[in-house]
C-alpha positions in Angstrom: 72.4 79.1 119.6 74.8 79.1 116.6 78.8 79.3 116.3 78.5 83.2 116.1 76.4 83.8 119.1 79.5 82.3 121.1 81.7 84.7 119.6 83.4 83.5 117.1 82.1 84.8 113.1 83.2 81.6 110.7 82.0 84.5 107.3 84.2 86.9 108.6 87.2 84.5 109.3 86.4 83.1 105.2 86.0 87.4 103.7 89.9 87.9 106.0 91.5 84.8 104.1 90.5 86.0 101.6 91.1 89.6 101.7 95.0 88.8 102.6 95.2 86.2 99.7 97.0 88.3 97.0 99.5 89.4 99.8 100.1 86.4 100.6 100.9 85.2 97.7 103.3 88.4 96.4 105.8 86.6 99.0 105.7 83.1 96.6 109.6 81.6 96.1 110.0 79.3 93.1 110.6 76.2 95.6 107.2 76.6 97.1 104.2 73.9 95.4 100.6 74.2 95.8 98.4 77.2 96.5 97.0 79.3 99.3 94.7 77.8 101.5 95.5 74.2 102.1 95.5 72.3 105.1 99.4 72.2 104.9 102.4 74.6 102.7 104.7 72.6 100.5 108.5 73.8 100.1 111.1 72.2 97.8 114.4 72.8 99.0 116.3 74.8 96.6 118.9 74.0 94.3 122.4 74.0 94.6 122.9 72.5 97.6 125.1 69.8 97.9 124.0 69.0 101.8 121.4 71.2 103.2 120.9 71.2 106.1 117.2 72.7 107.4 117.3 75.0 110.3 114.7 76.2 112.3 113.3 78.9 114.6 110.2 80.4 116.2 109.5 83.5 118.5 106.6 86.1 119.3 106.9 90.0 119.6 106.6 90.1 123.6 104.3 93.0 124.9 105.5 95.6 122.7 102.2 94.1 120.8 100.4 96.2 124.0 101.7 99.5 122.1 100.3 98.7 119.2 97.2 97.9 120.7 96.9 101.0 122.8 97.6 103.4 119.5 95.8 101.6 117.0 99.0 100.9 115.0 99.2 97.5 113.8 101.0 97.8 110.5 104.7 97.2 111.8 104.4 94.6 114.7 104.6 91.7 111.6 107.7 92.7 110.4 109.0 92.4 114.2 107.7 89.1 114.0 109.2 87.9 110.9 112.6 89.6 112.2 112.7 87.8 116.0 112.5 84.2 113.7 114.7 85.3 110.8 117.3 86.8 112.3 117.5 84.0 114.4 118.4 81.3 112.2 120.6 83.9 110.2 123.5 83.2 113.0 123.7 79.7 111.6 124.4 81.1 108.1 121.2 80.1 107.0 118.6 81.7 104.4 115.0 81.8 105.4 112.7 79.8 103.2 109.5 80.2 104.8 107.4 81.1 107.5 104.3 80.8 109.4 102.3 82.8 111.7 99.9 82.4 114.2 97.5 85.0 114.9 95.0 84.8 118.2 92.8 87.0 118.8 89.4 87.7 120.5 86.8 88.8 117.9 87.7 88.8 114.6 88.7 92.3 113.3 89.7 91.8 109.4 90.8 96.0 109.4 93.3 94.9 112.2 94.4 91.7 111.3 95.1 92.7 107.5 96.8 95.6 109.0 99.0 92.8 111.2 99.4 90.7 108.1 100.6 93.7 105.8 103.7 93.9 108.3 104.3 90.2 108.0 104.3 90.4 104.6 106.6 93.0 104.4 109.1 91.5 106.7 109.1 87.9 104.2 109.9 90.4 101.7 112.9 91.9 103.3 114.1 88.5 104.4 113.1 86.9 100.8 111.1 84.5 102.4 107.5 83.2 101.7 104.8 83.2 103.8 103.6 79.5 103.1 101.2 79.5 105.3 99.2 80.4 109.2 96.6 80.4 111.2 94.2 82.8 112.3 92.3 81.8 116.0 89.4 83.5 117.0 88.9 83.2 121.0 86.0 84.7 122.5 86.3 85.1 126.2 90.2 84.3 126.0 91.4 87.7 124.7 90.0 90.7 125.5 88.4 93.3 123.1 91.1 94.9 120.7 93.9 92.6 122.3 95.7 89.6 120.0 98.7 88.0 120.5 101.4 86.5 118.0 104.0 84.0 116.9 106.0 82.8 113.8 107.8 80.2 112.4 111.1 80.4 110.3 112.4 76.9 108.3 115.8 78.4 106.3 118.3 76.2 104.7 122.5 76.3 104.8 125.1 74.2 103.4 126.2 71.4 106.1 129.8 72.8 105.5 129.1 76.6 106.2 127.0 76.4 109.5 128.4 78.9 111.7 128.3 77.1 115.1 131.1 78.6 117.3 133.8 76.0 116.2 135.6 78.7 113.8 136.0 82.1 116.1 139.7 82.4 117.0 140.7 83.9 120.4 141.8 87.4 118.6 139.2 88.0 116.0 136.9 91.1 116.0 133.5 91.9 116.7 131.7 94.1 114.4 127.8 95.4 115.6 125.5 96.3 113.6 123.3 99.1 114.1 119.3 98.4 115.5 116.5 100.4 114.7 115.8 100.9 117.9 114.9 98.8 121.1 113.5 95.6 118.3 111.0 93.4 120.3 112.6 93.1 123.5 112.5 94.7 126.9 109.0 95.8 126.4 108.1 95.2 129.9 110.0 97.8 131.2 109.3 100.4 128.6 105.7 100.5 129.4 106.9 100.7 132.9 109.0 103.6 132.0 106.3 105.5 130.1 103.5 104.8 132.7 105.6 105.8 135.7 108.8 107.5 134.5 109.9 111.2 136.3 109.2 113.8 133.8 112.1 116.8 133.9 109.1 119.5 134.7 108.0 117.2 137.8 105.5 114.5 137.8 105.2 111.3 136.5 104.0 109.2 133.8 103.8 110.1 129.8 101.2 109.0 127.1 102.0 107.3 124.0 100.7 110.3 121.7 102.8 112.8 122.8 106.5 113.3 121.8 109.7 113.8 123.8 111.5 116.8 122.4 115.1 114.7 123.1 113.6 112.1 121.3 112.3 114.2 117.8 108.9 114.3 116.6 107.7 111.4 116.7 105.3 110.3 119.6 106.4 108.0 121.9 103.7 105.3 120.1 105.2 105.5 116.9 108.8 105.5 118.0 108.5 102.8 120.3 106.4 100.8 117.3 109.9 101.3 115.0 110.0 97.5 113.2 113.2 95.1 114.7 116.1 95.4 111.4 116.2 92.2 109.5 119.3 92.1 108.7 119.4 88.5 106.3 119.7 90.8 102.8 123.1 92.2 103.9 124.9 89.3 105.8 124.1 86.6 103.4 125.4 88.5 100.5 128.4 89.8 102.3 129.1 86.0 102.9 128.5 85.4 99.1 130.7 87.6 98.2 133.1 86.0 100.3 133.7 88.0 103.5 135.1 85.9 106.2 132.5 85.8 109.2 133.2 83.5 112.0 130.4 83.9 113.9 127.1 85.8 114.8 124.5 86.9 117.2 121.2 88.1 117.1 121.0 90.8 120.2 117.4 90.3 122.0 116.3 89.3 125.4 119.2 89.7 127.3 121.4 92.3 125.5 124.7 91.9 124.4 125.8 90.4 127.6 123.5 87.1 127.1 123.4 86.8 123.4 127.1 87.8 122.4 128.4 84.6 124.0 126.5 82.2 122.3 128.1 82.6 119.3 131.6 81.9 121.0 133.6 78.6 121.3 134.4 76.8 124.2 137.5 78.9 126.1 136.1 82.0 125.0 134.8 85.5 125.9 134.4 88.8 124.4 136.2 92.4 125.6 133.8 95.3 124.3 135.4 98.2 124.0 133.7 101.2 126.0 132.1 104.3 123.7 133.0 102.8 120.6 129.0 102.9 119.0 126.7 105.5 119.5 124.2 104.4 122.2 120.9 106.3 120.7 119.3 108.9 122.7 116.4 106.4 123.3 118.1 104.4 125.8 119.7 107.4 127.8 115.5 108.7 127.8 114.9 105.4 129.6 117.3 105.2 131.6 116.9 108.7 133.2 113.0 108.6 133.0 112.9 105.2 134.5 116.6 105.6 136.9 117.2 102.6 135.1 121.0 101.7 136.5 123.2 100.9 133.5 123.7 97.1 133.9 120.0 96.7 134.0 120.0 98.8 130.5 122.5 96.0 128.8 121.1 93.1 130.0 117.6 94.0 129.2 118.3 96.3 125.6 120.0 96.0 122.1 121.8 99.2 123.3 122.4 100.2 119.9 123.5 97.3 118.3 121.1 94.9 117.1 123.8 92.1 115.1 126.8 90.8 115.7 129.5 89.7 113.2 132.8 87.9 114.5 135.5 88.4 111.6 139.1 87.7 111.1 141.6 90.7 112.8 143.0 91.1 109.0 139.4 91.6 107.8 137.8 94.1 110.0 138.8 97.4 107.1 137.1 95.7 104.6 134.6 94.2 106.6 133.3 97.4 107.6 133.9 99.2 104.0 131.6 96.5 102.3 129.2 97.4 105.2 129.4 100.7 104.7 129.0 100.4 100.8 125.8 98.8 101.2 124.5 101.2 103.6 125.0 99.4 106.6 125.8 101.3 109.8 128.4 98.9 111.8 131.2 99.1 114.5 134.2 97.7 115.3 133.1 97.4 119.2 135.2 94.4 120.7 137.2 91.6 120.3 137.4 87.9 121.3 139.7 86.7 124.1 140.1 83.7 126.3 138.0 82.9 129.1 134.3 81.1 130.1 131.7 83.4 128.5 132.0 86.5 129.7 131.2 90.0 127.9 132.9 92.5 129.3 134.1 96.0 128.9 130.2 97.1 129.0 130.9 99.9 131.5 134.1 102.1 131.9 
């Protein structure tokens, strides 16, 4: 018996390394020493700090990785996964300086994991991050023909004296959302529930994932569903640059706006939304009906429309929004903050 009568293919692990190499590498920041394929990625810190302070985060894609397993689409699940980590340690004010993935799969499939690593690639780009490094597990017997799993790893940088970390929202300032792509990475759970077993208008039940919704466009319910989470670092951390007053923010994902809006607040504080003021897209009204999804279920389990959250100054909201809109951001003036423990309300009417 060898290695690759167990399952697992050490040649073809060495021929995907280096197939993804010059990707890989097209993601290189000036801070980052060394080459590809050590045991360990170096990363100076950049300069102009005066106290940086490192900040962290890590995350997966969920099951939507199930869609893109079903439909053979693997190209846009890495840019989710950069986006779930980036995102992330964007609330703190932060700038991404590198990231990491982790890529376990059953046997060794170089189309499907250079397809996977394309996305990740692309998502370091947006966020202007490098990929310094990863690992690629093949396990035989663990995961099932066709089926991998993910997760990354985001190390950013801010300066110790503009961390955002609740302790400068005012009870009257102003929430501004920012518009998702769709539903991101989260809530995937029930949208495969929804598309297996939802009520179809004609009668029946149940929908495939190649054929489209004619509410929904032409797209098939695959590749809408697949739609990559926004990053959203470009914009925000050149609005701050520019010196637009932001007080806080939130990343929208498990748990909607109800569980993530909050952690962004003060002690003493809660947030009012204001009813109907974003467009909810067609996709989540689909679910809902196809799935007789109530509507709390919808917010505390969906983006809902709005996948960032920026807490600004009263006076600042007009030209918070116009440098949003200049730089072809689609954003809302949806709430404001007011005193109490927590709470996000003003969801329904």
């Amino acid at each position: 018996m060898d290695y690759r009568d167990a399952g697992v293919d050490v040649e073809a692990g060495r021929s995907f390394v280096q197939r993804i190499r010059t990707m890989v590498d097209s993601t290189r920041r000036p801070e980052v020493l060394g080459g590809f394929g050590g045991f360990s990625g170096l990363c100076e810190l950049p300069t102009g700090y005066r106290e940086p302070v490192l900040v962290s985060g890590t995350d997966g894609v969920g099951t939507k990785l199930k869609i893109a397993q079903i439909t053979q689409r693997h190209s846009t699940v890495g840019i989710d996964l950069v986006a779930m980590c980036v995102n992330d340690i964007l609330t703190s004010g932060a700038e991404p300086l590198f990231f990491l993935d982790y890529l376990a799969i059953g046997k060794l499939e170089p189309a499907t994991l250079a397809a996977v690593v394309e996305g990740i690639v692309a998502g370091c780009h947006q966020a202007g991050c490098a990929l310094l490094g990863g690992e690629t597990a093949e396990m035989p017997g663990f995961y099932g023909p066709g089926e991998y799993d993910l997760a990354g790893f985001c190390v950013g940088v801010v300066e110790k004296s503009q961390i955002l970390d609740g302790s400068q929202v005012q009870v009257g300032d102003r929430v501004i959302g920012l518009a998702s792509s769709g539903v991101h990475s989260n809530g995937f759970s029930l949208v495969r529930k929804v598309v297996a077993e939802g009520q179809r208008p004609e009668g029946g039940s149940g929908y495939r994932w190649d054929e489209s919704v004619p509410a929904l466009g032409n797209l098939s319910l695959g590749e809408l569903l697949l739609t990559p989470t926004r990053i959203y670092v470009d914009p925000v951390l050149k609005a701050r640059r520019e010196g637009l007053p932001i007080h806080g923010m939130a990343h929208i994902t498990g748990g909607g706006l109800p569980e993530n809006l909050p952690r962004c607040l003060g002690p003493g504080q809660s947030i009012h939304l204001t009813p109907n003021s974003w467009p909810v897209p067609t996709l989540f009204s689909w679910l809902a009906e196809a799935g007789q999804v109530p509507e709390m279920d919808l917010y505390n389990t969906f983006n809902m429309g709005l996948g960032f959250a920026l807490i600004v100054p009263a006076a600042e909201v007009d030209s918070a929004l116009s440098w949003l809109a200049e730089h072809q951001m689609a954003a809302y003036l949806v709430g404001e903050v007011v005193a109490g423990s927590g709470q996000v309300t003003g969801l329904t009417e």
